[in-house]
Each structure stands twice: as structure tokens, then as C-alpha cells.
matplotlib code that plots the C-alpha trace (Angstrom):
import matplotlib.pyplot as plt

x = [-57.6, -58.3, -60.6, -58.7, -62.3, -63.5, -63.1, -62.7, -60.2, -58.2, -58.3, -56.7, -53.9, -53.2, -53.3, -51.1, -48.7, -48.3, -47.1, -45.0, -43.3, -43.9, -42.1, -39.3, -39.0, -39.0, -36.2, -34.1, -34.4, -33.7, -29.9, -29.9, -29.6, -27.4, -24.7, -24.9, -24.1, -21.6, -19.8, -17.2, -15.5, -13.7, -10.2, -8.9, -5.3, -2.3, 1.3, 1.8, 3.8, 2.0, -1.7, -0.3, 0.1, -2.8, -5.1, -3.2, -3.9, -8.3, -7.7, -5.8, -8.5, -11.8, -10.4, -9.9, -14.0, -14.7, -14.6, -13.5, -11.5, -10.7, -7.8, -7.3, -4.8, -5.7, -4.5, -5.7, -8.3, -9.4, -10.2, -13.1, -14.4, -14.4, -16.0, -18.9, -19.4, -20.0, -17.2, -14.9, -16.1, -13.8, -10.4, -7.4, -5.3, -7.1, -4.4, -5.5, -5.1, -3.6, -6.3, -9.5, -9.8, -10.1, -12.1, -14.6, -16.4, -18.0, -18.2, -20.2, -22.6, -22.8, -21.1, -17.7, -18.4, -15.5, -15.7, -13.1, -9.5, -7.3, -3.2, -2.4, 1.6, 1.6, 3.9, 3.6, 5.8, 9.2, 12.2, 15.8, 19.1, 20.6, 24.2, 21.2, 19.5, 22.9, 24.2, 21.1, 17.7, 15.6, 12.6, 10.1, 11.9, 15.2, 14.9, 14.5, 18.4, 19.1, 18.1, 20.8, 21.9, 19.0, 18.9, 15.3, 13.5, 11.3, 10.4, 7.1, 4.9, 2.6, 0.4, -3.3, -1.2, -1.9, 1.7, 2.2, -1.2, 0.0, 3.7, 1.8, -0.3, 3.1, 5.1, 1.9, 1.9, 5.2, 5.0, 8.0, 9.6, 9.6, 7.8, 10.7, 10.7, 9.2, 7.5, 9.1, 5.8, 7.5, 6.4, 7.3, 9.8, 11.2, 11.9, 13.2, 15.5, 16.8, 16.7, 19.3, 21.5, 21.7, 22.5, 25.4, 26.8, 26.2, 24.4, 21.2, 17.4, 14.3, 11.5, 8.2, 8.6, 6.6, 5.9, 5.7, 8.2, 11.6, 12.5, 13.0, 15.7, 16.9, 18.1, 19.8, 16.7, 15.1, 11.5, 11.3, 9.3, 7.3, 5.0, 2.4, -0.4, 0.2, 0.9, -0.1, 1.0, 4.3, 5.7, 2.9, 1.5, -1.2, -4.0, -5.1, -8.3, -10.9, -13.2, -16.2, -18.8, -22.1, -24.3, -21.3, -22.4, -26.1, -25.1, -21.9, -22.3, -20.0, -17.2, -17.8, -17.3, -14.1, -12.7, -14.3, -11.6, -8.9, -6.8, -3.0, 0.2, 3.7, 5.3, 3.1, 3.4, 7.0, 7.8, 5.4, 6.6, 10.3, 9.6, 7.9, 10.7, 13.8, 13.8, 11.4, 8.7, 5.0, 2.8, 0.3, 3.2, 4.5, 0.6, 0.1, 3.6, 3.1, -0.7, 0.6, 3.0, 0.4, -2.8, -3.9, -3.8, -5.7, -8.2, -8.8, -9.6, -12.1, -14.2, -18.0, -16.7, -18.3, -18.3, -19.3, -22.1, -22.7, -20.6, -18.4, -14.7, -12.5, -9.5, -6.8, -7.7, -7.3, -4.1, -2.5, -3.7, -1.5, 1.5, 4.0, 4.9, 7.2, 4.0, 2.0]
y = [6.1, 8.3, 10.9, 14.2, 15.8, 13.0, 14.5, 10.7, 9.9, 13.5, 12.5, 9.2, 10.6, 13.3, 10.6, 8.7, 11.5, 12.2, 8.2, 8.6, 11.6, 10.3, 7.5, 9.4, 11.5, 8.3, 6.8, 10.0, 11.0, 7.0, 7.7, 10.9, 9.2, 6.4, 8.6, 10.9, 8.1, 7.4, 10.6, 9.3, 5.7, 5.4, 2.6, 2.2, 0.9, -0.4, 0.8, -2.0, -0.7, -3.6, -2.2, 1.4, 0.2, -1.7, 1.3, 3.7, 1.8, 1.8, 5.5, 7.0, 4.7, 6.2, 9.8, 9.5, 8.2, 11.3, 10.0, 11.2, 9.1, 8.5, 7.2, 6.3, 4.6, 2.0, -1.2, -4.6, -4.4, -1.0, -1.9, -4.5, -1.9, 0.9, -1.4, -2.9, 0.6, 1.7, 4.4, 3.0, 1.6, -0.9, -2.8, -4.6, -5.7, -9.0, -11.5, -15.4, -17.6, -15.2, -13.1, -15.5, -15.4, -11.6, -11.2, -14.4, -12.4, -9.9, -11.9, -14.4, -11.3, -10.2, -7.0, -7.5, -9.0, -10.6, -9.4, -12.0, -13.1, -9.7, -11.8, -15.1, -17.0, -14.6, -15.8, -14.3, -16.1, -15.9, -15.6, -15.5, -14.0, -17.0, -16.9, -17.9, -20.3, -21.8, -21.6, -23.9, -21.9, -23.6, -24.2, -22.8, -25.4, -24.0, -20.4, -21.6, -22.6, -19.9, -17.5, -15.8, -14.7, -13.5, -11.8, -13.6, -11.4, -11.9, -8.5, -8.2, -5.3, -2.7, -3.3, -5.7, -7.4, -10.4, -12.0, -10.4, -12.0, -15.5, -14.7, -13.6, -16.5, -19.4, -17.2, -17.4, -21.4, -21.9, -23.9, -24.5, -23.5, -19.8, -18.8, -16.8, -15.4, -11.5, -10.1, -6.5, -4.6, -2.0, -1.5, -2.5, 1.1, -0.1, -3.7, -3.5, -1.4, -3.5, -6.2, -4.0, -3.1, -6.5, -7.8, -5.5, -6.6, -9.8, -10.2, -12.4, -11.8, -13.3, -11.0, -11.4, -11.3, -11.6, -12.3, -9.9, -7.4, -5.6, -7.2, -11.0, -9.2, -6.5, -8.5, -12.9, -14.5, -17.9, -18.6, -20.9, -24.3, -26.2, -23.1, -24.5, -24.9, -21.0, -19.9, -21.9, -24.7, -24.2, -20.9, -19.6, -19.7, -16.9, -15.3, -11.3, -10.6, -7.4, -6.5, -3.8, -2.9, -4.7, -3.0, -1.6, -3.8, -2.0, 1.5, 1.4, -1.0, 0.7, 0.8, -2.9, -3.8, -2.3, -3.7, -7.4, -6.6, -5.0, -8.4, -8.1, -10.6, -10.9, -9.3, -6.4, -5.6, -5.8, -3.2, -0.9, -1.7, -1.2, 2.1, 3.4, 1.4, 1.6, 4.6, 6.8, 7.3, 8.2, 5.6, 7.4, 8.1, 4.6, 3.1, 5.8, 4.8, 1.1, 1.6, 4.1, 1.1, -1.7, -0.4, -4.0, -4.4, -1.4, -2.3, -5.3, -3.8, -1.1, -4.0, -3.2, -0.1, 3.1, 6.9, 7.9, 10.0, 6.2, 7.5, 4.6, 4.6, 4.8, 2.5, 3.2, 7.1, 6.6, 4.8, 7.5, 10.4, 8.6, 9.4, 11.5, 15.0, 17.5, 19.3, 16.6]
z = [-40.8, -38.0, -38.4, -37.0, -37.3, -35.0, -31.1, -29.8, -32.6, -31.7, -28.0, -28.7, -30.3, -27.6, -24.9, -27.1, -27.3, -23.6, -22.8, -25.2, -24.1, -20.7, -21.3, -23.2, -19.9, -17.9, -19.6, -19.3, -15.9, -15.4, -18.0, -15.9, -12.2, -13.6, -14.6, -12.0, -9.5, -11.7, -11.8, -9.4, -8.4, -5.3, -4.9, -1.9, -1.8, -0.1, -0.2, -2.5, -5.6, -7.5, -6.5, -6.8, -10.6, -11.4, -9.8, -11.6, -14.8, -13.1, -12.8, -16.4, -17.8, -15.9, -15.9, -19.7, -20.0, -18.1, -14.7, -11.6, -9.5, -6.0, -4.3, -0.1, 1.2, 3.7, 5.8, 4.4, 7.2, 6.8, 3.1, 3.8, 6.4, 4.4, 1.3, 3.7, 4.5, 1.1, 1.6, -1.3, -4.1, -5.5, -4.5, -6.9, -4.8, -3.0, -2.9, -2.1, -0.5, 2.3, 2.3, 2.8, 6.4, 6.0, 3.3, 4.1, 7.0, 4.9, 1.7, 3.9, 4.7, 1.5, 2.0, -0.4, -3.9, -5.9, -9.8, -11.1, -11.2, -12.4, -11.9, -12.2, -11.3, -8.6, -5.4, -1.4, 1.3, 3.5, 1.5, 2.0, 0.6, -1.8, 0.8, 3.5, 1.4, 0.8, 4.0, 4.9, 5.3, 3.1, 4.1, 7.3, 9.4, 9.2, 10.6, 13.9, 13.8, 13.0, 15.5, 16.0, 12.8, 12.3, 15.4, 16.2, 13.4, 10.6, 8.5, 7.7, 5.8, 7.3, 10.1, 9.4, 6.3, 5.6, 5.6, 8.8, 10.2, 9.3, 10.6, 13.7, 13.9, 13.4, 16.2, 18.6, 17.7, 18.2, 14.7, 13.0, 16.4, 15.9, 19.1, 20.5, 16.9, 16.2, 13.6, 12.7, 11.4, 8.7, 5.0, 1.5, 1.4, 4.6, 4.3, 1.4, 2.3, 5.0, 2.3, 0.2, 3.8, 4.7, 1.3, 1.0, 4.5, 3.8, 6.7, 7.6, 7.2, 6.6, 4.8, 3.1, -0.8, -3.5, -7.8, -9.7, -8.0, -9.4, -5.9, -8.0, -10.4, -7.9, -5.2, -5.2, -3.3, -2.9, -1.7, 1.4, 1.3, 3.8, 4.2, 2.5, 5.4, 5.6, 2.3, 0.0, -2.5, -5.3, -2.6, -1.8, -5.3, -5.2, -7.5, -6.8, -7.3, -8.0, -4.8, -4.9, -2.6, -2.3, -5.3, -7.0, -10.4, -10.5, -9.3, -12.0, -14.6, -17.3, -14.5, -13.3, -16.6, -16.9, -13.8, -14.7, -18.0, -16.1, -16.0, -15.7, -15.9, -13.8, -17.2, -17.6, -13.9, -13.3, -16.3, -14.7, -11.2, -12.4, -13.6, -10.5, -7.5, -9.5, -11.4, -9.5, -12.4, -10.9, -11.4, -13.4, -15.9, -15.9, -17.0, -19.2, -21.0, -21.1, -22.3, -24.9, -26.2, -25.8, -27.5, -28.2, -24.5, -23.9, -26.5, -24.5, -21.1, -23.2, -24.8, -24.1, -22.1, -23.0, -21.6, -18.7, -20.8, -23.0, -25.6, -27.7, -27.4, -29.9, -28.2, -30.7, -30.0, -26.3, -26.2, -28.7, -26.1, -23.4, -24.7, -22.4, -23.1, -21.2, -20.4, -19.3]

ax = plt.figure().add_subplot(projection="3d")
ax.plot(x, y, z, "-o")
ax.set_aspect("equal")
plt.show()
């Protein structure tokens, strides 16, 4: 026992007392600056309906943990810039193969980290109406026959995509004979819409298309072959992945860990994709429906996640508050 009468024995337990409110202090102020520079997560996106959704899903899901959230839209290019730059903060939408010669740069200087794998069975190359297909466009070889019907045009998305790069890049090589071919530079709104025109004229084109997408049930089409070298293996088999900035992971561990989680299928997608390009539902209302319907789902992206004040989360709770009122 310590004699309190004892002035050495007294001293020892004041010193004792100020390290350990010291280190109390410490540890706060440390809680403190973590969550404040996690008050806020910044997405760029796209005008992808399918990266409009899975952010969408990101965002209900940070907002309801007391997060604010973020959203720019950007050019594939402008992304990478903007997340070597620090000025956004994460990214769902980085499709591969396609994307590697844009992405590799600043993954190479350590500026763009990869979190994980967040679709799977996902498809990105040239397609065709099924007539064309039939008609005998069935591969990358063929469209060069058929310049004229298709009035020496290939539609591609918005300016910096990634299709369009690699369209770009077979026109400048003249490979499969296209070099008198041009790209048409438009968006997913727009093409598709010439999709549905020329469909209903029965009239030729040749368009970038993709899995998951409404487009696959919307419209007769067939993927083209040969364009492996460009696209990818099995028509342009792809995987999307989940992008942040450098640092992201240490500034924003309880985020990081919901986007490692955030991991989708062609299924889930194309409900919430349907909703939003076919019968004109917002996409925050179309994630909060299908999360309110799959709280198992929902459970699964919350595991390990907490508050942003380090609060546990009742995932059953959550999902329930999702559902869709007249008011909200």
C-alpha cells in the first residue's frame, strides 16, 4: 500500500493520473481528427446508368451512417485526374480489361489504388441488331462490307471512353479494314436512342453495348466476335472494379470498408438499371427500393461497417428505413 501521507507516494499517483488523462486526451483528439476527415466522401462518375446505380447504392448507404456525400460527373479521363489529385475520393465504375491502358499510368505511380472486384459476367464490345447479325455482320471482320449500310459509322459513348479509345485506335490502324470508318462520339442517352430509331426502321448500325444493361432485353442484339485483341476474351468478357485515391484506406477506413463490401451482380444491376432507363425512377429511389426488398443483401455490404461517429449498425433497422413513402 501506498502511503497517501507519504509526499513521494502522493506525487506518484498524481503523475500517474495526468498520463493517464493524457493519454485519454490523446486517443480522443486522435477519434476526433479521424472522423472529422471523414465527415464527407467524394464519387466521381460517368453517365453510365450502371455506375449511376451502384454509386447511388455508395451514397443511400454513407448518408444513412451519417455521411455526407459527394457526386461529379466526369469523362473516364477526368476521373483518374481528379483521383491522383485527391479531389475525389473514390470511383465504381472501372471496367477491365478496356480500361488498363488508362488506369495503369497512375496505378504505376501510386496515385490510384484498386480496393477489389465489385461485378463479375460483365460484357463491353461492338454489337449489332440481330437482322444485321443475320444478314452477315458477325464478327469485327465483317463491318468493313458493309460500309455502306452503315453509312461508314460506328456509335460510340461520350468523349475519353474507353470503347471509343479502342474504336479510335482500330480506325487509325486500319485493322479489320475500318480505316475509312468514324467513330460518332455521343453518350449512352443518345446512342441508344439511335439504337431504338434504327431498330424501328429497320435500318443498320453498329454501337457499343454492354452486360448488365435493360439494353440486352430492350432491344434483338448480338455481340460481335473476333474482337478479342481489343476487347477481350468470350465478347469482351469484362470485370468493374472499385478505385480510390492514394491514402483513401488510412484517411477513411470505415468507408473503405464498405466499398471493399459493396460487390454487385448482372441481376441486381439490371432491376435497378430497369427502373431508372425504362420507367424513369431516380436512382436513389430505385437502390433504396431494391435494398428495402433485399435486407440480406444489405446486411452483407454493412459487415464490419460502423457510423460515421463508430456507432454499430443495426442492418435490419437500416434496410426497413429505406422504404419509399409519398413524402420521401
Amino acid at each position: 500500500m501506498i502511503d497517501l501521507h507519504n509526499n513521494k507516494g502522493a506525487l506518484i499517483i498524481i503523475m500517474l493520473a495526468r498520463i493517464i488523462l493524457l493519454t485519454v486526451a490523446l486517443v480522443m483528439s486522435l477519434q476526433a481528427k479521424a472522423n472529422e476527415q471523414c465527415q464527407a466522401v467524394k464519387f466521381g462518375i460517368v453517365d453510365w446508368t450502371d455506375v449511376r446505380v451502384t454509386t447511388a447504392v455508395a451514397e443511400v448507404l454513407l448518408e444513412k451512417l451519417d455521411y455526407k456525400v459527394d457526386v461529379s460527373e466526369h469523362s473516364v479521363d477526368s476521373i483518374y485526374s481528379q483521383l491522383s489529385q485527391g479531389k475525389i475520393d473514390a470511383f465504381l465504375g472501372n471496367w477491365m480489361p478496356t480500361m488498363e491502358p488508362i488506369i495503369k499510368p497512375y496505378q504505376d505511380k501510386k496515385l490510384v489504388e484498386t480496393l477489389g472486384m465489385n461485378l463479375s459476367n460483365a460484357k463491353y464490345t461492338l454489337a449489332v441488331p440481330a437482322y444485321v447479325y443475320e444478314a452477315g455482320v458477325k464478327s469485327f471482320a465483317d463491318l468493313a462490307k458493309f460500309k455502306k449500310e452503315f453509312g461508314g459509322r460506328i456509335y460510340g459513348l461520350e468523349k475519353g471512353n474507353d470503347g471509343n479509345l479502342i474504336i479510335q485506335q482500330m480506325i487509325d490502324k486500319n485493322e479489320f479494314g475500318l480505316g475509312t470508318f468514324n467513330l460518332l462520339a455521343t453518350s449512352e442517352r443518345i446512342m441508344l436512342a439511335q439504337v431504338k430509331k434504327r431498330v424501328r426502321e429497320n435500318q443498320w448500325i453498329a454501337f457499343l453495348a454492354w452486360t448488365p444493361h435493360p439494353m440486352n432485353n430492350q432491344f434483338d442484339i448480338r455481340y460481335l466476335d473476333g474482337g478479342d485483341q481489343y476487347f477481350g476474351p468470350n465478347y469482351g468478357g469484362s470485370t468493374v472494379h472499385t478505385n480510390v485515391r492514394s491514402g483513401f484506406a488510412t484517411d477513411c477506413p470505415n468507408v473503405n470498408r464498405l466499398l471493399k463490401n459493396l460487390v454487385f451482380s448482372v441481376e441486381m444491376e439490371g432491376v435497378m438499371m430497369n427502373q431508372v432507363l425504362n420507367e424513369f425512377v431516380p436512382a436513389d429511389r430505385a437502390v433504396r427500393d431494391w435494398m428495402y426488398k433485399n435486407p440480406k443483401q444489405v446486411s452483407s455490404w454493412l459487415r464490419g461497417v460502423k457510423t460515421r461517429t463508430g456507432q454499430a449498425v443495426n442492418s435490419v433497422e437500416l434496410a426497413n428505413s429505406l422504404k419509399l413513402t409519398f413524402d420521401n
